[in-house]
C-alpha positions in Angstrom: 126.8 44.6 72.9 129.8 46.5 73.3 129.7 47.9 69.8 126.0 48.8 70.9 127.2 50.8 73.9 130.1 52.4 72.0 127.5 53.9 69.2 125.6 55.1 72.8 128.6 57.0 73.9 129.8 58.4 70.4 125.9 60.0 70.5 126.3 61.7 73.7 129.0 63.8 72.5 126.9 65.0 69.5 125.5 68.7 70.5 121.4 68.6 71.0 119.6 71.6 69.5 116.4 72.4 71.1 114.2 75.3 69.7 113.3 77.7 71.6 109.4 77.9 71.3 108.0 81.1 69.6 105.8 81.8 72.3 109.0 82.2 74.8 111.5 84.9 73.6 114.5 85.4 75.1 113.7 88.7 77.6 116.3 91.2 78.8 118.7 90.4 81.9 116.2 93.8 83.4 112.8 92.9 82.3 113.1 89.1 84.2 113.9 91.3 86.8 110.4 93.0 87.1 108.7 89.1 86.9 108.3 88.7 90.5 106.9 92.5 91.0 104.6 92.1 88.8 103.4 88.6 89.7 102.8 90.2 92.9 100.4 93.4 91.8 98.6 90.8 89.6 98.3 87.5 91.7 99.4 88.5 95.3 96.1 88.7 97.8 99.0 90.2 100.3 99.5 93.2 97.4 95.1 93.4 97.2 94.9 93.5 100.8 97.7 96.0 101.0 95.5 98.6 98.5 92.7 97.9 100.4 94.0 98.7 104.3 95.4 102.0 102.4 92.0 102.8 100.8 90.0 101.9 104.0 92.5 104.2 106.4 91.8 106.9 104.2 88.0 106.6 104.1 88.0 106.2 108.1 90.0 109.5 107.8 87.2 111.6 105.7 85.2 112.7 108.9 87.7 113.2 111.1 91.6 114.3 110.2 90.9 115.0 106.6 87.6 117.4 107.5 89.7 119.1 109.9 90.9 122.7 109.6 95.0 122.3 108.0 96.3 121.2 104.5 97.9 118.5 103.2 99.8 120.2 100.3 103.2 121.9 101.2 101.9 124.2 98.3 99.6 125.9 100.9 101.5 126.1 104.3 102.7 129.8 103.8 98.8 130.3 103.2 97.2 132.1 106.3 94.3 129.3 107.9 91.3 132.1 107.8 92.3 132.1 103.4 92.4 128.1 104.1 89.1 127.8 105.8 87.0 130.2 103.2 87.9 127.3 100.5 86.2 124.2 99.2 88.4 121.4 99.6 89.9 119.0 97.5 91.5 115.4 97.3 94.2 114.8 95.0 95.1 111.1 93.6 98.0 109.7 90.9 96.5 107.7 88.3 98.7 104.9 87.4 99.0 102.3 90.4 97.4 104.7 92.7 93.7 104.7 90.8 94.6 103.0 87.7 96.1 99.0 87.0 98.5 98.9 84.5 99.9 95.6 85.2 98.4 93.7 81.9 100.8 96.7 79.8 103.8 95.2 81.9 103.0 91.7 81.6 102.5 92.4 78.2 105.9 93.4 77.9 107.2 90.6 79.7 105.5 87.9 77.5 107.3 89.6 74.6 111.0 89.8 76.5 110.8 93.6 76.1 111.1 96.7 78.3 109.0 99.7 78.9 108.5 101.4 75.4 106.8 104.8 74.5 105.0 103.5 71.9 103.6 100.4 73.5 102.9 102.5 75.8 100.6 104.9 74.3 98.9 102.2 72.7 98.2 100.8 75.9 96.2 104.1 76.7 94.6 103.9 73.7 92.7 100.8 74.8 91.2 102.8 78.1 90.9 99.4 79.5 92.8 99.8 82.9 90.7 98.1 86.0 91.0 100.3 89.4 93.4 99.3 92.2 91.3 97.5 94.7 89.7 100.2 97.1 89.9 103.0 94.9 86.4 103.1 93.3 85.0 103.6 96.4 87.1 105.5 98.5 86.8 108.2 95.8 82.9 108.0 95.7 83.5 108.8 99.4 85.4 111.6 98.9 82.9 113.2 96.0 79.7 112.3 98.8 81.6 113.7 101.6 81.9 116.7 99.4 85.3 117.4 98.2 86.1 117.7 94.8 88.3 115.1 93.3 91.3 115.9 91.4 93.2 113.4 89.2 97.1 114.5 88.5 99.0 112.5 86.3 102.1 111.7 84.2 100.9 110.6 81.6 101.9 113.2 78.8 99.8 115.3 76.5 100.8 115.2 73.0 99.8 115.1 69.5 99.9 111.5 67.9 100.0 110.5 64.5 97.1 108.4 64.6 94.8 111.2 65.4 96.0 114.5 64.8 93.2 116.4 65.1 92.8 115.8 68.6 95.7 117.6 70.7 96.1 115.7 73.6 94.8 112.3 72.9 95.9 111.0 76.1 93.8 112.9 77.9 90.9 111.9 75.6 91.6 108.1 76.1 92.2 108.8 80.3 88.4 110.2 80.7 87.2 107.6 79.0 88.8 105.0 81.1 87.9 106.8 84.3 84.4 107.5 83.2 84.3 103.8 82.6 85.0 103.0 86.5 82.5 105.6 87.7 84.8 108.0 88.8 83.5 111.1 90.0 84.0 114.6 88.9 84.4 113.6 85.4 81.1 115.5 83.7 83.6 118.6 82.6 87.1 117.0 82.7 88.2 119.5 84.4 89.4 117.0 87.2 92.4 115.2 85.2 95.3 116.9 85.0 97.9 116.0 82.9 102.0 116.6 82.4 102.8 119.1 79.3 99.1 120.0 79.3 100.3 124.0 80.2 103.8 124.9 79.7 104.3 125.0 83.2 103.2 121.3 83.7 105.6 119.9 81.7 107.6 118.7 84.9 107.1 115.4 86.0 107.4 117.0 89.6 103.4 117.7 90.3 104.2 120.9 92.4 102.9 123.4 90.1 99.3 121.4 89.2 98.9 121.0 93.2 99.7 124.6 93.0 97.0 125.6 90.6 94.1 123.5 92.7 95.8 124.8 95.4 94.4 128.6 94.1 90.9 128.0 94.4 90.7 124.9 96.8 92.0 123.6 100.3 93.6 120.4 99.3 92.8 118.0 102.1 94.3 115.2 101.0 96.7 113.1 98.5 96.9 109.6 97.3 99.7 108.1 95.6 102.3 105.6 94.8 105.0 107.6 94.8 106.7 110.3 97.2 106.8 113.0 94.1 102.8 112.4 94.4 103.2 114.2 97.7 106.2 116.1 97.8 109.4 116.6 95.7 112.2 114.0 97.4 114.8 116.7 98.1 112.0 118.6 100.0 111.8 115.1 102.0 114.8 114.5 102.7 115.5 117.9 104.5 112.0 117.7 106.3 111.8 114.1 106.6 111.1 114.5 110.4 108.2 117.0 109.6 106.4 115.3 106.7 106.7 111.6 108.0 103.7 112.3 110.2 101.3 112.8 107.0 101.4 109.6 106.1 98.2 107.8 107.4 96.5 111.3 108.5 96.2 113.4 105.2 98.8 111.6 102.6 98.0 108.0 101.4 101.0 106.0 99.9 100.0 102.5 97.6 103.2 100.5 96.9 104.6 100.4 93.6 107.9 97.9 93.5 107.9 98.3 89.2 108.7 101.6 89.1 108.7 105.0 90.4 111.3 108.2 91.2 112.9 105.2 93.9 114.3 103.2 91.0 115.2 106.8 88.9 117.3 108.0 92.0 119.0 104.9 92.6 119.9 104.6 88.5 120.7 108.3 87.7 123.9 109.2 85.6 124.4 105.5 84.7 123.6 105.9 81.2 126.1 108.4 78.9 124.5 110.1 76.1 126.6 108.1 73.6 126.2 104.5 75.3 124.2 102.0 73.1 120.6 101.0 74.6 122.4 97.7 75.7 125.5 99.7 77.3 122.5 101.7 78.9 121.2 98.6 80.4 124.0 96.7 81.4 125.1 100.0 83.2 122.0 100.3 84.7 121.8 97.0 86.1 125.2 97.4 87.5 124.3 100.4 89.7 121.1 98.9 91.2 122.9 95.6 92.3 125.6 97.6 93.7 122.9 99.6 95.4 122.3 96.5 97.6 122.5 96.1 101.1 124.4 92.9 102.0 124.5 93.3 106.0 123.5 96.4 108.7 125.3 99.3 108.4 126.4 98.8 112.1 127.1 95.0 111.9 130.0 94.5 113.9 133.3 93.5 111.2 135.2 90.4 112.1 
């Protein structure tokens, strides 16, 4: 017996090696980080209701606030109201997590242990097989049968891809056909999606000069987004943050986002050096967000 439990003993001190099943790689410190978001926007009937309650407010708003002389673009506030009033109106939306779920891309990425990538990216597009965010669809039908034209303003870039390079903006080629898909409306000429890099003077992720351009021929009545640049560039916010606040819920419609978005860019910027490694990059980056949170009130008493 006690040779028994001395062989027992000498085998716990042997090292087990478990493999790691294929199916399970090991994922970045920063994509784990995005698990919960995610989970939420996919699974979460608190994130569905959320899109919903936006999406509702803003189809309540159609015949009242929204149909009433004004603008919601800062683009058109210098414009004189008799100008305004002579105008058809408009309705600008994002795409992506405003109109557009791209969760299955991140989860994709997730399953894999990687991080956003360009490429995956692009082939994500090239599927056209986003669903809508829950309200969308039909708040936009609202929009069209109430009369104003519908807009579409994205990020998404415009640019020649190896895969097809005949067609010069393949992104926008693969974005009609998943909006077309969903029954958008004013689709029939395209003319509705705009994209970044499209014109030279798009090629700004800030949206100010495409609202500008509707903002020439149309009064733009309202926007929709999931982030503040779909509305207004953050510096501008920041100094009239008492001014604009009040748009939200009357003319300007905000969808969370907790992946990503301008937020996360602010909080992150000048982390990364030019010459760090991608895993310097990351570790850097990680470093500034965590020291970006809040422990206690600003005002909590010290003892």
């Amino acid at each position: 017996m006690k040779k028994l439990i001395l062989a027992f003993v000498g085998m716990l001190s042997i090292p087990l090696v478990i493999a790691r099943p294929a199916t399970a790689p090991a994922s970045p410190v920063t994509a784990r980080e995005q698990l919960n978001a995610t989970l939420w926007l996919q699974r979460a009937t608190e994130y569905e209701l959320s899109t919903l309650q936006v999406y509702r407010l803003a189809t309540e708003r159609l015949p009242t606030v929204i149909a009433a002389p004004g603008t919601a673009a800062t683009e058109q506030w210098t414009t004189a109201s008799t100008q305004l009033a002579a105008l058809p109106t408009a309705i600008i939306v994002d795409l992506d997590e405003t109109v557009l779920d791209n969760t299955y891309y991140q989860a994709r990425q997730l399953l894999q242990g990687r991080e956003y990538e360009e490429s995956s990216w692009q082939a994500w597009m090239q599927e056209a097989a986003a669903t809508a965010i829950p309200g969308a669809v039909n708040f936009l039908r609202a929009a069209a049968a109430a009369g104003h034209r519908v807009f579409y303003v994205t990020n998404r870039l415009c640019q020649r891809l190896e895969s097809s390079p005949e067609d010069p903006c393949p992104a926008r080629t693969v974005t009609l056909r998943n909006l077309r898909a969903l029954g958008l409306p004013n689709l029939e000429d395209g003319e509705s999606l705009m994209l970044r890099g499209e014109r030279p003077q798009w090629n700004s992720s800030d949206k100010s000069a495409r609202r500008a351009a509707i903002a020439e021929r149309y009064r733009i009545v309202a926007l929709v987004g999931d982030d503040l640049r779909d509305f207004v560039d953050r510096p501008v916010f920041e100094s009239r943050r008492s001014e604009l606040s009040g748009l939200f819920g009357t003319r300007w419609f905000l969808l969370p986002n907790p992946i990503y978005g301008s937020w996360e860019r602010e909080l992150t910027s000048g982390a990364c050096a030019p010459s760090m490694s991608v895993a310097d990059c990351a570790a850097q980056t990680l470093a500034r967000k965590y020291g970006q949170l809040k422990p206690q009130p600003a005002n909590a008493p010290k003892h």
